[in-house]
C-alpha positions as CSV (number, residue, x, y, z in Angstrom):
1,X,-19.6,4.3,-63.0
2,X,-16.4,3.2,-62.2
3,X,-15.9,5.8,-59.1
4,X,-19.6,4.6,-57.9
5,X,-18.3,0.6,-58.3
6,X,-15.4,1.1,-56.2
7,X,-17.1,3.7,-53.6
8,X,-19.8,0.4,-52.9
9,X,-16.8,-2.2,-52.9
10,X,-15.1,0.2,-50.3
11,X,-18.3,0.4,-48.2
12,X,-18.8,-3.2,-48.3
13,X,-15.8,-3.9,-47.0
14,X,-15.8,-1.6,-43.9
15,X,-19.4,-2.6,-43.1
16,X,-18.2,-6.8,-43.3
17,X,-15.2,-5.8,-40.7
18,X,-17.3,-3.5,-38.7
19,X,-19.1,-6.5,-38.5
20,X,-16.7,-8.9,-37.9
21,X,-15.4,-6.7,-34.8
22,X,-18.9,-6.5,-33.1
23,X,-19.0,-10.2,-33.6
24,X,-16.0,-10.7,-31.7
25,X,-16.5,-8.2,-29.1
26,X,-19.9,-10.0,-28.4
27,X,-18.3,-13.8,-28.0
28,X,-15.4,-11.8,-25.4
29,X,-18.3,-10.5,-23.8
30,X,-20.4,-13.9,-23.3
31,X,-16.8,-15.8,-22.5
32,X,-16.4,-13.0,-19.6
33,X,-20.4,-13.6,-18.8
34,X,-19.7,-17.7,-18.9
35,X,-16.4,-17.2,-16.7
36,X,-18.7,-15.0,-14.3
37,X,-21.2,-17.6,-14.0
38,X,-18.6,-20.4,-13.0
39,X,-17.3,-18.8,-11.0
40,X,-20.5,-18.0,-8.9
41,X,-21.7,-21.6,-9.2
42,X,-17.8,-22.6,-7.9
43,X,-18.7,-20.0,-4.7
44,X,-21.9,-21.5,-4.1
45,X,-20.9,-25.2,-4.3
46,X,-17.9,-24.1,-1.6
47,X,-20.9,-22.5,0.4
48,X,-22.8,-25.4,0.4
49,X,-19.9,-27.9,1.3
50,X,-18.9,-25.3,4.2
51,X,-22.7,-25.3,5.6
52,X,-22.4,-29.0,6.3
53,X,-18.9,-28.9,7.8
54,X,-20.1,-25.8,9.9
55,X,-23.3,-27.9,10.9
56,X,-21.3,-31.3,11.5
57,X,-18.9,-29.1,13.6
58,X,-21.5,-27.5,15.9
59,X,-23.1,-31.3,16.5
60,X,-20.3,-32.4,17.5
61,X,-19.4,-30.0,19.5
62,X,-22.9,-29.9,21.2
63,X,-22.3,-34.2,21.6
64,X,-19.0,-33.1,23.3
65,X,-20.4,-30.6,25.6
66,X,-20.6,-31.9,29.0
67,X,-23.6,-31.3,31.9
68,X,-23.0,-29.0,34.3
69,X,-23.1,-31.4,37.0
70,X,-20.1,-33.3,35.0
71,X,-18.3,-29.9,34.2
72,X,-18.1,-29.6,38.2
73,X,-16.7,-32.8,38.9
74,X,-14.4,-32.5,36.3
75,X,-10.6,-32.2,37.4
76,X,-8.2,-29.7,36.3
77,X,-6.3,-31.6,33.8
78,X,-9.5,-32.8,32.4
79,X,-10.9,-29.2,31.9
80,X,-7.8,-28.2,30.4
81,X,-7.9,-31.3,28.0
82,X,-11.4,-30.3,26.9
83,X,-10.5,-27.1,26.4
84,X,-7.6,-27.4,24.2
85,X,-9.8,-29.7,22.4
86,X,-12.5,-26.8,22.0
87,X,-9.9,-24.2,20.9
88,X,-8.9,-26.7,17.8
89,X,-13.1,-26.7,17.4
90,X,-13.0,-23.4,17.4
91,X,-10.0,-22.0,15.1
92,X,-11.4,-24.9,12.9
93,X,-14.8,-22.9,13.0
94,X,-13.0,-19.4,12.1
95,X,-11.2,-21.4,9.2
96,X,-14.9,-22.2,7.8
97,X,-16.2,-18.7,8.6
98,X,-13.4,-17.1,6.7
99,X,-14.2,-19.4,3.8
100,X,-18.1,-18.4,4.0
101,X,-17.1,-14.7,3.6
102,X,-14.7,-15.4,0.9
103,X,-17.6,-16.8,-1.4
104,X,-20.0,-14.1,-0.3
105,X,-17.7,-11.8,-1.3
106,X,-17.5,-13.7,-4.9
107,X,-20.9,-13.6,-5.1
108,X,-21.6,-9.9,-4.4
109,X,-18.7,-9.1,-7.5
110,X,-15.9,-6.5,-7.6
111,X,-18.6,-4.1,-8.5
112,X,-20.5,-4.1,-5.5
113,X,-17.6,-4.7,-3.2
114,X,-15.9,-1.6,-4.8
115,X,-19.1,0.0,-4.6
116,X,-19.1,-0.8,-0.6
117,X,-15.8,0.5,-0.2
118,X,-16.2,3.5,-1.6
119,X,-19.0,4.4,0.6
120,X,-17.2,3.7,3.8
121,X,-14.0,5.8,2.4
122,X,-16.7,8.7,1.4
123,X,-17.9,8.7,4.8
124,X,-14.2,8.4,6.7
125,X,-13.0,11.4,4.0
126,X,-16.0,13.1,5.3
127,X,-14.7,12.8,8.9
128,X,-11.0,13.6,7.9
129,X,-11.8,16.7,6.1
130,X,-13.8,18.0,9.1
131,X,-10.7,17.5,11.4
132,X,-8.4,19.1,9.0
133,X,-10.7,22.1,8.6
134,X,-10.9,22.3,12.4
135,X,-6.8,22.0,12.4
136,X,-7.1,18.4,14.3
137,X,-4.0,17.5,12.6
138,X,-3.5,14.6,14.1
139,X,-7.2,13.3,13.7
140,X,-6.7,13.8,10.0
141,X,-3.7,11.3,9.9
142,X,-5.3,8.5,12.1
143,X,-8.6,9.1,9.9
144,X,-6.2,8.5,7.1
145,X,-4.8,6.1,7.9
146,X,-8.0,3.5,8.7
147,X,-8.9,4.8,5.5
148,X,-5.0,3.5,3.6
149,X,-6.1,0.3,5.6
150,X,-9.1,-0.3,4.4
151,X,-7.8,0.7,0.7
152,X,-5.4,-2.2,1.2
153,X,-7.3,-4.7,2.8
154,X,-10.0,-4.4,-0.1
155,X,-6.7,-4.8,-2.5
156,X,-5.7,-7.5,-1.0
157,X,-8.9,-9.4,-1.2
158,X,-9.4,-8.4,-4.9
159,X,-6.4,-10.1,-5.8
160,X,-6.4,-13.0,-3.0
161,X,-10.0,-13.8,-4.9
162,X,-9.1,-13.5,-8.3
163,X,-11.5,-10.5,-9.1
């Protein structure tokens, strides 16, 4: 009676922390879910905010745009001016354009962005072990090398974006 007492205590016991552990693995789980979620609403509130900076930046440079007929009459210096002033537009424009693909690429996840990568890579190791089998050495290397590019440029962003 004894032996059958303390078999049940036993059991009870490992079924209260096997419990316990799934409890907790199930609260890390919906903390990483919660963090996930913030972090696509933070990505589309910085998408939003760049749409109207993007959209106030093409008005005004559509305002700033002169005629034809002015653009003509326009001296040198004054051509020059305006174009220096459009190359600030412009990198301004690249700026917001970076930040655009920064969220998307938040929003699409490290899943999909790994998944992406690895299809280009499967295609370029495709291509590289084509040229080594027809000996193009030197194909090989440059085809693995855009490949080490790519590798880092995707490890760069990873960690640049958090994910």
């Amino acid at each position: 009676m004894k032996r059958h007492l303390v078999g049940a205590w036993t059991m009870l016991m490992v079924l209260t922390i096997a419990l316990v552990a799934a409890a907790q693995q199930d609260d890390a789980a919906r903390q990483r879910w919660l963090k996930w979620r913030q972090t696509q609403h933070k990505a589309i509130q910085t998408l939003q905010a760049d749409g109207v900076k993007l959209r106030a930046a093409f008005d005004e440079a559509g305002r700033t745009m002169p005629a034809p007929e002015k653009w003509e009459s326009m001296s040198e210096e004054e051509k020059t001016k305006f174009r220096q002033a459009n190359k600030g537009r412009w990198e301004e424009h690249l700026k917001i354009l970076t930040d655009v693909e920064e969220q998307v690429a938040i929003l699409k996840g490290p899943w999909q962005l790994q998944a992406e990568l690895d299809e280009a890579v499967k295609e370029l190791t495709a291509i590289r072990d084509q040229a080594v089998q027809e000996k193009a050495k030197k194909a090989a290397e440059l085809v693995q090398a855009l490949i080490d590019r790519r590798q880092a440029k995707h490890n760069e962003m990873m960690k640049k974006l958090g994910l």
